[in-house]
N, C-alpha and C positions, 0 to 999 in steps of 0.2 A: 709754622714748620720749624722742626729744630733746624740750626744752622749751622754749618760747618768753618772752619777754621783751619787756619796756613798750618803746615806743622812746626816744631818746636826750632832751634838751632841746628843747625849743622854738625855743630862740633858732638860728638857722640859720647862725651866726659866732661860734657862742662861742670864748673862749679868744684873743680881738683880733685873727685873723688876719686878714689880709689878704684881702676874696675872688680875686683874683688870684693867691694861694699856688699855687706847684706844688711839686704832692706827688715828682714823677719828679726836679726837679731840687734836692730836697730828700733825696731818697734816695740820688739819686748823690753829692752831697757828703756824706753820711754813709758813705759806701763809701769816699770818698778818705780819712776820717780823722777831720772834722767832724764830730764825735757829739753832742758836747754842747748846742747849740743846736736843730740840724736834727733827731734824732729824735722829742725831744717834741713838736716842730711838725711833722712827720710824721705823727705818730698821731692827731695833733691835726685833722689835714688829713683823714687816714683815715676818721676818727670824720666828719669834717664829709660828706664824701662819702656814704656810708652813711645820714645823717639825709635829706639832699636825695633820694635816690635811693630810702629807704623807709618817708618818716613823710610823715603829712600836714601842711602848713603851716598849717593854719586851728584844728586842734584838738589836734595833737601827737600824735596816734593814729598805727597803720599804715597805711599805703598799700593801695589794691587789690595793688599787686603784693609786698608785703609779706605782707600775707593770704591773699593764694593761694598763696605760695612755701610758708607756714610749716602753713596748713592740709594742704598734698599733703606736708610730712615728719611732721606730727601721723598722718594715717592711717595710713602707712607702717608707725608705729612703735608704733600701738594692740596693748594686751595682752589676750589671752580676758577675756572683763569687762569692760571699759573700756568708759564710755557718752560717745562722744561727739554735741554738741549742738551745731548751727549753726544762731545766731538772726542775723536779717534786719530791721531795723529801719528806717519809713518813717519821719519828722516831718508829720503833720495839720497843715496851715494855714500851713507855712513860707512860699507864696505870697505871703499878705497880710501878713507880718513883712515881706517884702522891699517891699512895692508901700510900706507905710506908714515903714517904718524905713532904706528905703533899702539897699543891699548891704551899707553899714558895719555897720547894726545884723543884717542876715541873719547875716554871719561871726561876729557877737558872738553870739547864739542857736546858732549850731554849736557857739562854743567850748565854752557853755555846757550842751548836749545833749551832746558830747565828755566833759566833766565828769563830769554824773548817770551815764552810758551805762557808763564806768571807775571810780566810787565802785559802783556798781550789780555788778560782775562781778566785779573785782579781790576775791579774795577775802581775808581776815584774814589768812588763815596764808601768804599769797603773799607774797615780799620785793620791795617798791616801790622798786625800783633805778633809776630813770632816767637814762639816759646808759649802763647796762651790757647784753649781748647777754648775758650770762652769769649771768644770775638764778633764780628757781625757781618762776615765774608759769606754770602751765597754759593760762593764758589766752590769745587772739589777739582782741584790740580793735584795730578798722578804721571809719577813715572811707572808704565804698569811691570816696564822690563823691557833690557834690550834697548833699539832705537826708539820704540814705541811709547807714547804721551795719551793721556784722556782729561778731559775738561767736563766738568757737568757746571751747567750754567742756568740758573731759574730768575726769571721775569717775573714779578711778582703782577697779579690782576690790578692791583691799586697804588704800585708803586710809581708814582706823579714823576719823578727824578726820571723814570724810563719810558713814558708815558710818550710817542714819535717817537720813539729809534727804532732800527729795523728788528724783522725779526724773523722766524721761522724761516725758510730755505734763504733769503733774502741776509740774513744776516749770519748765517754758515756762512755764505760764498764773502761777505766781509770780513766775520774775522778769520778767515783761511789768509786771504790777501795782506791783512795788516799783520799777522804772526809772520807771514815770510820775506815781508819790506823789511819789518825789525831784524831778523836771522841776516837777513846779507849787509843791512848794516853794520850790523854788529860784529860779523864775521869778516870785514872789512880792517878793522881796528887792529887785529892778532894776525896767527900765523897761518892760520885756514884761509886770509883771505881769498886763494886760489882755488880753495876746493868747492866742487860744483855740490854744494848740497841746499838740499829743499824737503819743504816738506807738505806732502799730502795727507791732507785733511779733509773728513767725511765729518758729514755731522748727521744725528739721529733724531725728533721728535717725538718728546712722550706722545707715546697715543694711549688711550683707555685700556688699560688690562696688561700694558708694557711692565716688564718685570727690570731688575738691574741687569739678568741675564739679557735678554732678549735686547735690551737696548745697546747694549756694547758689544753686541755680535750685528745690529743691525749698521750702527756705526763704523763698526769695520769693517761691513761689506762696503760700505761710502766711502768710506777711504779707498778702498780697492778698486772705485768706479772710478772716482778722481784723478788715483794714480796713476791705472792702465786707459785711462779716455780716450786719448791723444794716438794709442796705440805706436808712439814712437817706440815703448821700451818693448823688448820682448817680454813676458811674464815669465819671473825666474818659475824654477821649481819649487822652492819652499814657499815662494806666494800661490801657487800653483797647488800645491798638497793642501793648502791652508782653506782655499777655496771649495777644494772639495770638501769639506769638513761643514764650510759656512752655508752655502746654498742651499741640500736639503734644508737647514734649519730655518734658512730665509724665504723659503718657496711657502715650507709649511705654516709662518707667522703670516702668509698672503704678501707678501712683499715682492716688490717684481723685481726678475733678474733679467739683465740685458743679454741677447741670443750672443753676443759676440764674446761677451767674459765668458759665459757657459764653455762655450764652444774652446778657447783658452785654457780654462781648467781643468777640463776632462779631456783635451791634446794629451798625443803621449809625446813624451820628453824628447824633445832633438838628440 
């Protein structure tokens, strides 16, 4: 299977260029002869386009449309055996980080959840190449937007290194646990210490005929069981609008919905 890789740096100019660089008239002067300067700034240029176009600014992760590009050639390219796992990740309480800490401190808790969510999945034996597309990372970590995280994760049939660790629903409900050990520790160190946030995490199994859509809409509804379980929180309305949207979709993929979320998302609003 192709494999995917971390995105590039953070910094969105690195290497001093110019944001006004153009790459086209940078090319053609390396056509007339001009090599020596223009190509490295070329690639350089290349690379920069590429970051803008599919990582997130806030946390250095992939973009929705990065995640989606790289999930639909990950399926593609699954072997008999191969378990892949697409987790959906909400943040509990980001609201009141933003009302109290203002936007600046919200994007700083993203980075920060960005962090835990990539020490969390990134696994040992993956090489942490940042800045190359050409790595050996299983993984696809995305900020898809908002509070909101996705993780696609593939076990490989024959891969010995993974061979006893857990897996399918068994190992959802593990690394849901150890991403939010790490977030409160971490959030322990800084000035959020105080703020109650968490995160709810669903995770999805490829099944036979599962598309990129169908897997991150199945995902999300797991997240949405996970996070209203407990039934302590009330179900806001924009989780609430959102569900109606997801269930048809989820009824008709045969996927069962619980009477009690139904019954929550189709409530009329207090």
């Amino acid at each position: 299977m192709s494999e995917v890789s971390p995105p590039p740096s953070q910094h969105p100019h690195r290497g001093g260029l110019s944001p006004d660089f153009n790459l086209g008239d940078s090319l053609g002067a390396a056509r007339e002869g001009d090599t020596e300067f223009t190509l490295p700034n070329a690639v350089e240029a290349a690379d920069r386009l590429w970051t803008d176009i599919y990582t997130d600014p806030k946390t250095g992760l992939y973009n929705e449309k990065a995640f989606r590009e790289n999930l639909e050639r990950t399926i593609e390219n699954l072997d008999e055996g191969d378990e892949l796992i697409c987790y959906f990740a909400d943040l509990n309480g980001f609201k009141v980080v933003n009302d109290e800490y203002q936007h600046e401190g919200g994007d700083e808790v993203l980075g920060i959840v960005g962090e835990v969510i990539n020490s969390t999945f990134q696994r040992d034996t993956d090489i942490k190449a940042r800045g190359s597309r050409d790595n050996n990372s299983a993984n696809n970590i995305a900020r898809l937007g908002g509070d909101e995280f996705s993780v696609v994760t593939v076990t490989k049939a024959n891969d010995e290194r993974r061979r006893g660790s857990l897996r399918g629903e068994e190992a959802i409900i593990h690394m849901a646990e150890i991403a939010n050990e790490k977030l409160q520790e971490r959030l322990v160190t800084t000035k959020f210490k105080g703020a109650k946030v968490s995160l709810a995490i669903g995770g999805a199994i490829y099944q036979k005929g599962d598309t990129a859509k169908s897997l991150i809409v199945k995902a999300d509804f797991e997240m949405f069981r996970v996070k209203y379980a407990s039934k302590i929180q009330r179900i806001t309305d924009e989780d609430r609008a959102r569900l109606r949207e997801i269930i048809p979709y989820i009824e008709d993929l045969g996927s069962r919905v619980d009477d009690w979320l139904k019954q929550e998302a189709f409530a009329e609003a207090a």
